[in-house]
Every structure is written in structure tokens, then in C-alpha cells.
C-alpha positions as CSV (number, residue, x, y, z in Angstrom):
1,X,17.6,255.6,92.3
2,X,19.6,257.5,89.8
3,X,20.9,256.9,86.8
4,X,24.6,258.0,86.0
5,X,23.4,258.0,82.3
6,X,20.5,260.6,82.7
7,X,21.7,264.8,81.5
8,X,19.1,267.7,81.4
9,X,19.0,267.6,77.5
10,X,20.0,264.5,75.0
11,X,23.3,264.2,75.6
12,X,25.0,263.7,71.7
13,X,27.8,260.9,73.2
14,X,24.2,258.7,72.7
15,X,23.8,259.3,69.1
16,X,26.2,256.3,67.9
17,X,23.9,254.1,69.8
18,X,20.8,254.9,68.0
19,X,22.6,254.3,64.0
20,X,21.1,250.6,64.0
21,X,18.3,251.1,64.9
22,X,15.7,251.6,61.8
23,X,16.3,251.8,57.8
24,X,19.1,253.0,56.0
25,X,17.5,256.3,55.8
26,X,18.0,256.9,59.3
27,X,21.1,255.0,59.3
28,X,22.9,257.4,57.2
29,X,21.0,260.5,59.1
30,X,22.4,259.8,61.9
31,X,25.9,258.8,60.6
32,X,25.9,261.7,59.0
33,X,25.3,263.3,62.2
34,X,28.0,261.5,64.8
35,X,30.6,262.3,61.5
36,X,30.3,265.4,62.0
37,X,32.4,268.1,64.0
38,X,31.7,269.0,67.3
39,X,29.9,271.8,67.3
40,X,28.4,271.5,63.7
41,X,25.2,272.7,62.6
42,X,24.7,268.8,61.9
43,X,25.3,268.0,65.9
44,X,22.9,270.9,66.7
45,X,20.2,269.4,64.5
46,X,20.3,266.1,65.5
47,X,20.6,267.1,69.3
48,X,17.5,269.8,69.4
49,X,15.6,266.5,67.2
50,X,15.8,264.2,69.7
51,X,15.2,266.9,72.5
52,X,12.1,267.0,71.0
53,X,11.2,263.6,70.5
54,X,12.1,262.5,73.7
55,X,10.8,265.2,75.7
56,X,13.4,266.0,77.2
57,X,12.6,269.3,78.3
58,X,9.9,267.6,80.5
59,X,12.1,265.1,81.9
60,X,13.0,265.6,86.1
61,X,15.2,263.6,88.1
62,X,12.7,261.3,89.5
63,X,10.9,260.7,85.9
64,X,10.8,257.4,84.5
65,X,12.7,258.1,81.7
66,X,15.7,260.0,83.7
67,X,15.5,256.6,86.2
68,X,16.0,254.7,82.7
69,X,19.3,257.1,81.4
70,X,19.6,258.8,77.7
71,X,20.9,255.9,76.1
72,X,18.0,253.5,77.1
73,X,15.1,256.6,76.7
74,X,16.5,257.8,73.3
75,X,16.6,254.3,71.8
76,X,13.2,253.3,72.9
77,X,11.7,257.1,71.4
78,X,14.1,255.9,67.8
79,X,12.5,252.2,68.0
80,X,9.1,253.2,68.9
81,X,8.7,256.3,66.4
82,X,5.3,256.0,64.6
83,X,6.4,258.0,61.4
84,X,8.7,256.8,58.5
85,X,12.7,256.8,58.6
86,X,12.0,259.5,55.6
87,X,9.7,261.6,58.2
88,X,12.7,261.8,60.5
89,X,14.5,262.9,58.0
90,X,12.8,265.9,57.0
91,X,12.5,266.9,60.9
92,X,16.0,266.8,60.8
93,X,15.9,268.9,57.2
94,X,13.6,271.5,59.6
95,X,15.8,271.3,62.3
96,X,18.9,272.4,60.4
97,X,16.4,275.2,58.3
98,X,15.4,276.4,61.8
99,X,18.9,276.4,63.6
100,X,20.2,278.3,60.1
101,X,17.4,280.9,60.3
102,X,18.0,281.6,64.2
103,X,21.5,282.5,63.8
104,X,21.2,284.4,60.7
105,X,18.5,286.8,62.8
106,X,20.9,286.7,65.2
107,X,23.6,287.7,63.4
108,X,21.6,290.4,62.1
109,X,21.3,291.7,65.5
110,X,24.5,292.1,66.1
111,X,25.4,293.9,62.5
């Protein structure tokens, strides 16, 4: 059985479902995040975060979590994280710090 909601990596259309779902710290995080533009360095962040904390990159088609779709394994990973909404936060911060990094050496590549 497969579900229709289940992608290779978090899909982002799932981020507005996760904004109620702890503190205001992680409210505004991930506001901030679905606010955003497409494409943002914001987007990116919060994307390759929860790629992370779901697992997604261990995730197959006839997983548990792929039978359960994004939406429902990404809200339970939100819900169920053991560290602080400020905790996410700073992933988030390292996330961004680590995205910046890659595409400045990148850039430097290419100059």
C-alpha cells in the first residue's frame, strides 16, 4: 500500500502543517520559513533540517514512515522531538551557516 503523500526527501508543501505544532519559538521558525521565497536559503534550511530529522534519506517505499506519507512522518518527528523549540532553532541557524558556506566554496570554484 502506497501512500500518494510519501516523496524521496521532505517535500516543503508540508511545512505549513508543522507551524502549530510546539512553542512560539518554533512557530515563528517555521513561519519564517513557509514566508519565504521559493528557492530561499530559508526554504533550503528548513528542508535539509527536516531531511535530517526524519531520516529521510533512509526512508524506502515499503518503510513505515513512506506507508504513513510526509505530512503524517514530519509531524510526528516535530511532536516527538526530545530537544527544546530553541534547539531546533539553532539546527536551523547551522543549517543556514552550512548551506552559506557550501555555496560560497562553490562559488569559489567556479571563480
Amino acid at each position: 500500500m502506497y501512500s500518494g503523500d510519501a516523496e524521496i526527501l521532505f517535500p516543503f508543501r508540508v511545512a505549513e502543517s508543522l507551524v502549530d505544532l510546539r512553542g512560539d519559538r518554533w512557530k515563528a521558525l517555521a513561519e519564517r520559513a513557509c514566508a519565504a521565497p521559493a528557492d530561499s536559503i530559508d526554504q533550503l534550511a528548513f528542508s535539509l533540517m527536516l531531511i535530517r530529522l526524519c531520516g529521510c534519506l533512509t526512508c524506502h517505499t515499503n518503510s513505515y514512515r513512506a506507508l504513513r506519507g510526509c505530512t503524517s512522518c514530519a509531524g510526528h518527528t516535530i511532536r516527538r522531538f526530545k530537544g527544546t523549540d530553541e534547539e531546533l532553532e539553532h539546527l536551523y541557524q547551522q543549517t543556514i551557516v552550512e548551506i552559506e558556506t557550501s555555496l560560497y566554496e562553490e562559488q569559489q570554484n567556479y571563480d
